[in-house]
C-alpha positions in Angstrom: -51.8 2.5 -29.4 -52.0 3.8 -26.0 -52.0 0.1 -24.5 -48.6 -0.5 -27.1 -47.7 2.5 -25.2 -48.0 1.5 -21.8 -46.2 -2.2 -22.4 -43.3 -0.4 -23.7 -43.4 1.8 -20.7 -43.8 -0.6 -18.3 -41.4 -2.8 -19.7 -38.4 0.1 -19.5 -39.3 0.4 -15.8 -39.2 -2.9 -14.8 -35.6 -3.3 -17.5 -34.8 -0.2 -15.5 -35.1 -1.5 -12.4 -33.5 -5.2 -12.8 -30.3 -2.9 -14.0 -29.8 -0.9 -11.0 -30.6 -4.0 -8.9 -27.5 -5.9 -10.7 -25.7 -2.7 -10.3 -25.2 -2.0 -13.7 -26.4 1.1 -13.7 -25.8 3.5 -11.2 -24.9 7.3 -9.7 -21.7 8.6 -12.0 -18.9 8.3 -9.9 -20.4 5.1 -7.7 -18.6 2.5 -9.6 -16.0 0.7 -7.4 -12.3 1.1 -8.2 -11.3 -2.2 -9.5 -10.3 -5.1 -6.8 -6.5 -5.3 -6.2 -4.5 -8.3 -6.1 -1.2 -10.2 -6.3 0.4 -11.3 -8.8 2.7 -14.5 -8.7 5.2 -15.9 -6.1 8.0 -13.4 -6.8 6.4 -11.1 -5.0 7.5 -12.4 -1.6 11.6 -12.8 -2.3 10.6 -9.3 -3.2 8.9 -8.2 -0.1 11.4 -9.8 1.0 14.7 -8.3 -0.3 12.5 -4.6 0.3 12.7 -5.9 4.4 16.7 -6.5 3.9 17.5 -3.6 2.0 15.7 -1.3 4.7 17.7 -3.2 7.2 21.0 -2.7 5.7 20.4 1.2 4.8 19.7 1.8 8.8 23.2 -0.1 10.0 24.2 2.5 7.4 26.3 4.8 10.2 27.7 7.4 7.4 24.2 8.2 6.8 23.4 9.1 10.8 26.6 11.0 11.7 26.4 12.6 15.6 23.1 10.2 16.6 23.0 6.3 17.2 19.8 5.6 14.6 19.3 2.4 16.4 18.3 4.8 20.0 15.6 6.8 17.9 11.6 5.8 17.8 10.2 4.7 14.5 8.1 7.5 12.6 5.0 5.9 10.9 3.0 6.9 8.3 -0.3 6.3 9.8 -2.3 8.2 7.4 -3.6 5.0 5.3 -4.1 2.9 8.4 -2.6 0.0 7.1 -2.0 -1.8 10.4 -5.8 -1.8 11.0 -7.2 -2.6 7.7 -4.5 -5.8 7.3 -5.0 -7.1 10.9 -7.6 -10.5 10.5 -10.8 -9.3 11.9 -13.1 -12.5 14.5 -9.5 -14.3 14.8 -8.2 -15.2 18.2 -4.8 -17.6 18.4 -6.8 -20.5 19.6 -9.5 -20.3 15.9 -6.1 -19.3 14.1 -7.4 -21.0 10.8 -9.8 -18.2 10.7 -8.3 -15.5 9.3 -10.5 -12.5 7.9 -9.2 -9.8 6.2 -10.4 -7.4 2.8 -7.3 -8.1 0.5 -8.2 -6.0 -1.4 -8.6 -2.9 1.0 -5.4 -4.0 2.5 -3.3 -4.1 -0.5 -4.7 -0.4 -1.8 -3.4 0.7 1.6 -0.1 -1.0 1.3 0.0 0.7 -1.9 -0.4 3.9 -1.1 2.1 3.5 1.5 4.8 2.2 -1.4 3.8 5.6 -2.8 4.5 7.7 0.0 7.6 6.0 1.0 9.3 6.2 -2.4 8.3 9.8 -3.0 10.0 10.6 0.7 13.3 8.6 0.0 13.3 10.0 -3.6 13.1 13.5 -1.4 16.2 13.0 0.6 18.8 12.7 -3.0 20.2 10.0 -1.2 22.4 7.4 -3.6 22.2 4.5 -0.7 18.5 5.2 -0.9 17.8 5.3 -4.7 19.8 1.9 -5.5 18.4 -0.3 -2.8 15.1 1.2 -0.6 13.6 2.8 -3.6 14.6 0.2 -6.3 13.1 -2.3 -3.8 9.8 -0.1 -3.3 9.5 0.2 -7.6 10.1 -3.3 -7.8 6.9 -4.4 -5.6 4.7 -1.9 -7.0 5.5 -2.9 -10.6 5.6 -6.6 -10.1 3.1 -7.2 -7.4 0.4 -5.6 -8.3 -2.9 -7.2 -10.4 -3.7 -3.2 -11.3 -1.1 -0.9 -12.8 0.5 1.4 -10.9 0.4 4.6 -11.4 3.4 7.2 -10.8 1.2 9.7 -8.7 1.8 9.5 -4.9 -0.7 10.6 -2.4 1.6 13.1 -0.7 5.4 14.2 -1.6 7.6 15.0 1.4 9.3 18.1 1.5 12.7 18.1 2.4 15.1 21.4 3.0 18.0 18.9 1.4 20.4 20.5 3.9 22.8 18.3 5.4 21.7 19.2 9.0 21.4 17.1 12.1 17.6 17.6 12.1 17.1 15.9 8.3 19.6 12.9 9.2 17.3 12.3 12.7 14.2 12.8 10.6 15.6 9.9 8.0 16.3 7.6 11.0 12.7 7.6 12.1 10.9 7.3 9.0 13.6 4.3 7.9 12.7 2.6 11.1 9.0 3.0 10.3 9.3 2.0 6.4 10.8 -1.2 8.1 8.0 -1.9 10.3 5.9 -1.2 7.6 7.7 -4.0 5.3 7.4 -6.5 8.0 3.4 -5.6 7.7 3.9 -6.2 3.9 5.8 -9.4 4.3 3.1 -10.8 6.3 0.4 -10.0 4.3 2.2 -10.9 1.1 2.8 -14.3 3.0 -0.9 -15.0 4.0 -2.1 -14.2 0.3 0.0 -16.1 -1.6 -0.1 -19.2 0.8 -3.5 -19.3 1.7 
């Protein structure tokens, strides 16, 4: 009996152990959010038409009455780090063909910049926005994506909604930095579905 005892004993450990070796078993909470990808080659006339659509909303001069939008720094949202995490790590232009990057890392950052971007613009009760930035940041995130997208953002902007010189300025900026960030997206979309 007590040897029966011991096999069975020893044979949970060692079960046990080959689980949490394979990762199958684990801490609650350690399991790894699930890997993010593209989906399918519309995804860059949509990155795309996102790039365009933030290009024609700043030549936009109703919406930046009193300033020229085109003199004013771009604002980035440089809380997800996007630039870093997307930029090829061990590449040089002479060893161009290798290109290293966590896809995706990188496309959970773009992501959550989609997310913070379309809550901001969605801020600002702007029709020009709504029918061509946001409808352009909804249509990546619902088409692009090889995980569902959720509707919560990581931050909403806050916005007095006043039609004052400040809020106008404030657009300017983060327009010119939601277009820098869709050239990032462009290019990453590009080297994905290309490579």
């Amino acid at each position: 009996m007590l040897s029966r005892f011991c096999y069975y004993f020893a044979l949970s450990g060692i079960m046990c152990c080959l689980l949490w070796r394979c990762g199958i078993a684990g801490p609650v909470g350690g399991f790894k959010s699930p890997v993010l990808g593209l989906t399918g080659k519309a995804c860059n006339p949509l990155a795309r038409s996102l790039l365009w659509n933030v290009s024609a909303v700043l030549e936009m001069d109703h919406l930046f009455s009193g300033f020229d939008c085109a003199q004013q720094n771009a604002e980035v949202y440089l809380k997800t780090q996007t630039v870093s995490v997307c930029t090829p790590q061990n590449s040089n232009c002479a060893q161009s063909a290798i290109v290293n990057i966590d896809e995706s890392e990188c496309l959970q950052r773009i992501l959550e910049d989609l997310h913070y971007y379309r809550e901001t613009f969605l801020a600002y009760s702007k029709p020009e926005l709504t029918t061509t930035v946001v409808r352009g940041i909804e249509d990546v995130m619902q088409n692009c994506f090889s995980v569902s997208v959720t509707e919560n953002s990581p931050a909403k902007a806050s916005m007095d909604h006043q039609k004052s010189f400040q809020e106008r300025l404030k657009l300017c900026k983060i327009l010119k930095g939601f277009s820098l960030r869709a050239i990032t997206i462009n290019r990453v979309f590009n080297y994905i579905l290309t490579k």
